[in-house]
BALOBA-1460 file (C-alpha; in Angstrom, 3 decimals):
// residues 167
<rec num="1" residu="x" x="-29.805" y="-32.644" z="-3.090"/>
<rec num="2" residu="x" x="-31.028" y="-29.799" z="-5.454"/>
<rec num="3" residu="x" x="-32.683" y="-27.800" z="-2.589"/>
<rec num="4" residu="x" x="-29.482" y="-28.195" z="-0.535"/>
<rec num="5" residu="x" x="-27.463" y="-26.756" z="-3.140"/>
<rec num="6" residu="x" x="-30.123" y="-24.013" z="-3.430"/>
<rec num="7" residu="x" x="-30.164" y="-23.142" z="-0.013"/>
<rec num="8" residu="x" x="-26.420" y="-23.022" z="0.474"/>
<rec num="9" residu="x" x="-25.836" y="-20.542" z="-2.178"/>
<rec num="10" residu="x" x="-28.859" y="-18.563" z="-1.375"/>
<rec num="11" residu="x" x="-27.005" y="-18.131" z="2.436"/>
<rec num="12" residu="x" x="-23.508" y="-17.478" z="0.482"/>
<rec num="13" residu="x" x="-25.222" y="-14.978" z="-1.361"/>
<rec num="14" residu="x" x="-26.630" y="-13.107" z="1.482"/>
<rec num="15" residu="x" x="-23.306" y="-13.474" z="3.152"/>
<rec num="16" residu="x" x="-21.914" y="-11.823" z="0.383"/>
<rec num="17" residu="x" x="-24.236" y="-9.170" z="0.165"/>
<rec num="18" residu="x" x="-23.586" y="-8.283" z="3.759"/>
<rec num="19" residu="x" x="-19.952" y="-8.644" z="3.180"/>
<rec num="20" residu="x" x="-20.424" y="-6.099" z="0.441"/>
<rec num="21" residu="x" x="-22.943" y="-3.787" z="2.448"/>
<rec num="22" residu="x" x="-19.842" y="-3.850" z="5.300"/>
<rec num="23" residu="x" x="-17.088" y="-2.760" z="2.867"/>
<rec num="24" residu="x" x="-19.186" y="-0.102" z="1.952"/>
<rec num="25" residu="x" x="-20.452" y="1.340" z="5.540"/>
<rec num="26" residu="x" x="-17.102" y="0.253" z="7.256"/>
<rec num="27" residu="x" x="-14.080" y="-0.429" z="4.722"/>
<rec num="28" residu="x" x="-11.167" y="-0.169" z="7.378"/>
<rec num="29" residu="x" x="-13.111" y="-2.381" z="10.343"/>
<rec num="30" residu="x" x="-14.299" y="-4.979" z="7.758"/>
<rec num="31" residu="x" x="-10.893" y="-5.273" z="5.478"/>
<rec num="32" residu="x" x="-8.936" y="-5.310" z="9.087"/>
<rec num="33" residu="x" x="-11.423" y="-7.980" z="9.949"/>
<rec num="34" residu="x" x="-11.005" y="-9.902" z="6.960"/>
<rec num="35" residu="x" x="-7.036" y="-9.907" z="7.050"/>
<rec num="36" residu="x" x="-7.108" y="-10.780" z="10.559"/>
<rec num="37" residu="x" x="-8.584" y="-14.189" z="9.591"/>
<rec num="38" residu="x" x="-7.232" y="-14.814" z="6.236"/>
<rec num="39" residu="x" x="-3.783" y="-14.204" z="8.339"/>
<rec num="40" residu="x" x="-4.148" y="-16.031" z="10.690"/>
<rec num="41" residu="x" x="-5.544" y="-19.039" z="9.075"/>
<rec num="42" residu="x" x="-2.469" y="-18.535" z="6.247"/>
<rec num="43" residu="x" x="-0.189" y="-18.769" z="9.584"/>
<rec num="44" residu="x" x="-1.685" y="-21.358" z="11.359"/>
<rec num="45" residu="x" x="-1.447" y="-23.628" z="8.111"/>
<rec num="46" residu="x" x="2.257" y="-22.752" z="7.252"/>
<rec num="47" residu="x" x="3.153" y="-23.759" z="11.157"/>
<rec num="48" residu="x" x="1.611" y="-26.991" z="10.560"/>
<rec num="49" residu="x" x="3.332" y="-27.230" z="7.799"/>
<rec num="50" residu="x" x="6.628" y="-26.407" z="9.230"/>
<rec num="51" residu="x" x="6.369" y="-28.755" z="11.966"/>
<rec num="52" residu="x" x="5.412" y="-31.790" z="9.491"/>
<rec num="53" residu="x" x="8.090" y="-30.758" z="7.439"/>
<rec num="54" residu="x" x="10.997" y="-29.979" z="10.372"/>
<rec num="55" residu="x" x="9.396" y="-33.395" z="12.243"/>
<rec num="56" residu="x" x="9.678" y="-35.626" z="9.544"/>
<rec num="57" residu="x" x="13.270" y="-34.731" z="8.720"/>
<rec num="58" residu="x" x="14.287" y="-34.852" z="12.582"/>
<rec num="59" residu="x" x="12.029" y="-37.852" z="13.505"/>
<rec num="60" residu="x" x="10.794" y="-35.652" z="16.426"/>
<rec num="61" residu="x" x="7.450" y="-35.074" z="17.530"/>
<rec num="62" residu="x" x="8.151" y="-33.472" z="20.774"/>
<rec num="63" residu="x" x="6.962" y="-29.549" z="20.603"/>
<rec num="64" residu="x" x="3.980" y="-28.154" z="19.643"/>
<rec num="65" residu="x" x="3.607" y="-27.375" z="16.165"/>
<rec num="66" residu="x" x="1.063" y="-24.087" z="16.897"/>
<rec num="67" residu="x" x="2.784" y="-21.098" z="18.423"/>
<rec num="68" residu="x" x="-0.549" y="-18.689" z="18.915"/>
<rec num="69" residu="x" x="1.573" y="-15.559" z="20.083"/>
<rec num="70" residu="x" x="3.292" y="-15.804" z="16.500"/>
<rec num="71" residu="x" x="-0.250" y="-16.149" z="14.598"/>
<rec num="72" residu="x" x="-1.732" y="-13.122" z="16.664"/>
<rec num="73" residu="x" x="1.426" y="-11.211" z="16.164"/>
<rec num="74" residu="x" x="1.808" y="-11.167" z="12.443"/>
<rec num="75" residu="x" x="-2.239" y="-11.439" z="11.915"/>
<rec num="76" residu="x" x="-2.260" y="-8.224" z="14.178"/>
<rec num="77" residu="x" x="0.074" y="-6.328" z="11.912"/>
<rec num="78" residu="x" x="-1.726" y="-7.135" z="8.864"/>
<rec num="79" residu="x" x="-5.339" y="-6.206" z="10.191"/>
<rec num="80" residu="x" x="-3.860" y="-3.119" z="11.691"/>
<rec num="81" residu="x" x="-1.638" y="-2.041" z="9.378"/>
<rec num="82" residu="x" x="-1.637" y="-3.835" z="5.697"/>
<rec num="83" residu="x" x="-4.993" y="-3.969" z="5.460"/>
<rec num="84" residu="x" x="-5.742" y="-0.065" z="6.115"/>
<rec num="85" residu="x" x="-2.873" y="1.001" z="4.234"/>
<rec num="86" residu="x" x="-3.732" y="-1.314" z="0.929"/>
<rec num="87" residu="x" x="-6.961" y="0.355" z="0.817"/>
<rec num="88" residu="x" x="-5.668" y="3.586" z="0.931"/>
<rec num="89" residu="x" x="-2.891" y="2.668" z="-1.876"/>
<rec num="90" residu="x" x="-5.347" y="1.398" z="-3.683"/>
<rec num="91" residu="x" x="-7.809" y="4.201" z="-3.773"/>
<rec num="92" residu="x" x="-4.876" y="6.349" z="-5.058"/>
<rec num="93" residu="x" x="-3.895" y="3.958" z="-7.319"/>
<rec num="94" residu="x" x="-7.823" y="4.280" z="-8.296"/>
<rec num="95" residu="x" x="-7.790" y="8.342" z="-8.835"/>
<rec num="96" residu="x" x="-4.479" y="7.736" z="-11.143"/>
<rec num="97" residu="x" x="-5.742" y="5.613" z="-13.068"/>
<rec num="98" residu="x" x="-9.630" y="5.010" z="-13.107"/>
<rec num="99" residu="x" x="-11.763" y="2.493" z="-12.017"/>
<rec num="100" residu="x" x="-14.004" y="-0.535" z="-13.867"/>
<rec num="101" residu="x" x="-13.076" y="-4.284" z="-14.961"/>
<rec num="102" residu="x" x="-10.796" y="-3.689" z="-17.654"/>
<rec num="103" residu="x" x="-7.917" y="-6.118" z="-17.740"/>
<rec num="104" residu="x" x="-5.691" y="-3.399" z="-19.239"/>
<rec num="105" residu="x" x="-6.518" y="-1.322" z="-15.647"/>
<rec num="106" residu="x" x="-6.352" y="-3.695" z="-13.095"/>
<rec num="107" residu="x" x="-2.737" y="-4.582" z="-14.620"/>
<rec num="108" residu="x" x="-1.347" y="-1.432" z="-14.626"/>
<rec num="109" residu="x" x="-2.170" y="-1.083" z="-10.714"/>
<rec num="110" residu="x" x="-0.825" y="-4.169" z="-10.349"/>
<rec num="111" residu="x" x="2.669" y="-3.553" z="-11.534"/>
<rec num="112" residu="x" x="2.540" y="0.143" z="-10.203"/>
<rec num="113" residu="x" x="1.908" y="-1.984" z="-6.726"/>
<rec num="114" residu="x" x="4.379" y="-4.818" z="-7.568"/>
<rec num="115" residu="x" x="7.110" y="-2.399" z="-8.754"/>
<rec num="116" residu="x" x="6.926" y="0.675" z="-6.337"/>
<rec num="117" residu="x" x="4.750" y="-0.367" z="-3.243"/>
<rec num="118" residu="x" x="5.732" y="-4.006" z="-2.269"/>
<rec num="119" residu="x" x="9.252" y="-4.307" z="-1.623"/>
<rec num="120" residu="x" x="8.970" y="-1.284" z="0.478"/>
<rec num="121" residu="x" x="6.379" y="-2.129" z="2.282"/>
<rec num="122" residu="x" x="7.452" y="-5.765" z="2.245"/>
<rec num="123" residu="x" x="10.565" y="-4.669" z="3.500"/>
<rec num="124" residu="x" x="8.661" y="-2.549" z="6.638"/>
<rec num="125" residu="x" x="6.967" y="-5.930" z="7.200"/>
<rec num="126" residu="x" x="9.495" y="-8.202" z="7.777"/>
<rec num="127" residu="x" x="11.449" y="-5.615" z="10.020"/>
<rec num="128" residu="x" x="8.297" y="-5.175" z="11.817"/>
<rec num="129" residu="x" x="7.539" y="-8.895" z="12.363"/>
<rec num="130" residu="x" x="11.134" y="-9.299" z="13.317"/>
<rec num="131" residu="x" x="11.102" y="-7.142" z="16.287"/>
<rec num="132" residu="x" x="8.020" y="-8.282" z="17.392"/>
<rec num="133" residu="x" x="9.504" y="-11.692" z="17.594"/>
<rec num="134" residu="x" x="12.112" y="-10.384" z="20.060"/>
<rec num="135" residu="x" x="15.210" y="-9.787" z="17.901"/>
<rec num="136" residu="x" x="17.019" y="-6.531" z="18.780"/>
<rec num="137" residu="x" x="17.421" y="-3.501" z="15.731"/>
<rec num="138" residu="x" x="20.941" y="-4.921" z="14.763"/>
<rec num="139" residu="x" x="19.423" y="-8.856" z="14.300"/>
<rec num="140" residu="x" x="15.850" y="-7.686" z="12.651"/>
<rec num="141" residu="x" x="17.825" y="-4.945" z="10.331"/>
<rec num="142" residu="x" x="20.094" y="-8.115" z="9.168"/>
<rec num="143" residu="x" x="17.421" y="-10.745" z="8.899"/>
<rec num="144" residu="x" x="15.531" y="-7.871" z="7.087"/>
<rec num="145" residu="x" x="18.741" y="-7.696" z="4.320"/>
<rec num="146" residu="x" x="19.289" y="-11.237" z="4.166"/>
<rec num="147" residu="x" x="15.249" y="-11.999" z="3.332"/>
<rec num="148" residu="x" x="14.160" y="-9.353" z="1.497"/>
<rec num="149" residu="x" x="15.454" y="-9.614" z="-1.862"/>
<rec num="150" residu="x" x="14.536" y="-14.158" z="-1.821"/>
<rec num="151" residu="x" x="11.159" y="-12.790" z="-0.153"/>
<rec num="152" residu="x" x="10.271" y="-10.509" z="-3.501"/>
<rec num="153" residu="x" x="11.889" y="-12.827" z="-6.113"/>
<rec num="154" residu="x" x="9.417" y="-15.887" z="-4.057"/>
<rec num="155" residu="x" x="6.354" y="-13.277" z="-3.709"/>
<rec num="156" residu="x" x="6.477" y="-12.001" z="-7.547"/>
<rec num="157" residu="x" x="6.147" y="-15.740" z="-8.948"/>
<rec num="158" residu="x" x="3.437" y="-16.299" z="-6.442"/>
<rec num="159" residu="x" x="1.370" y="-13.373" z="-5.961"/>
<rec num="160" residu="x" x="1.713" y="-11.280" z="-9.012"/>
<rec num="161" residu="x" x="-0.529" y="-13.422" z="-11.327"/>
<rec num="162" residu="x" x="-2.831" y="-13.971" z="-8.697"/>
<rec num="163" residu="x" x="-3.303" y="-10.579" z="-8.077"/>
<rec num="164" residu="x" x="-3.907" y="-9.153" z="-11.492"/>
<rec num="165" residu="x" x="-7.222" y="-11.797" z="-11.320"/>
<rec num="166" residu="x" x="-8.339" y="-10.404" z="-8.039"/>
<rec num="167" residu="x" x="-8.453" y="-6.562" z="-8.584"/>
């Protein structure tokens, strides 16, 4: 059992270190990459989700509970968009105000991001992702209204401690 557990983290340590090594050669291919399939796992779980959850109320298990074109949609946005973008807010964020593993640090990017970056770009996002669903400007502008505000109040409680760990 010992030389299992040795050679698994041996591999996750050299899949880390190219990881690492990929970030550094190519940090736009390799972040895109990686929120491509953190994306569209996240989606892929929430459908399931929703269909267990919308099935068991209704007593209906009739449809398929995984819609591909939405998981390719939104995972699309985020690898092509999000992903490039968050490295470039963060690298200002890095010139403003340093870099190293201070607490103190990674908080104060992390409210500068929470406070001035996210709902805007949160707001771009679901305006986005509702036009690519098919909704016309009028319907996505309105859905955009009518989610954005329970979308940041939900995504603060979540994300915000979680984020101040990760940076």
């Amino acid at each position: 059992m010992e030389r299992i557990t040795l050679q698994v983290l041996t591999r996750l340590k050299r899949g880390w270190t190219l990881y690492s090594h990929a970030l550094e050669r190519r940090p736009f291919l390799t972040k895109g990459c990686t929120a491509f399939l953190i994306y569209t796992t996240a989606d892929v779980i929430r459908q399931r989700y929703e269909y267990m959850t919308t099935s068991t109320l209704n007593q209906s298990f009739e449809k398929s509970w995984l819609d591909p074109a939405r998981a390719v949609r939104l995972s699309s946005w985020y690898a092509v968009v999000h992903a490039p973008y968050i490295h470039v807010w963060y690298g200002l964020l890095d010139k403003i105000y340093g870099t190293g593993p201070r607490f103190s640090l990674a908080f104060k990017k992390v409210v500068t991001d929470q406070t001035l970056n996210m709902p805007l770009f949160l707001g771009v996002t679901l305006y986005v992702s509702a036009r690519m669903a098919g909704m016309s400007h009028n319907e996505a502008w309105e859905k955009t209204k009518r989610d954005h505000v329970e979308t940041i109040i939900g995504t603060k409680l979540s994300r915000g401690a979680c984020r101040s760990f990760s940076t």
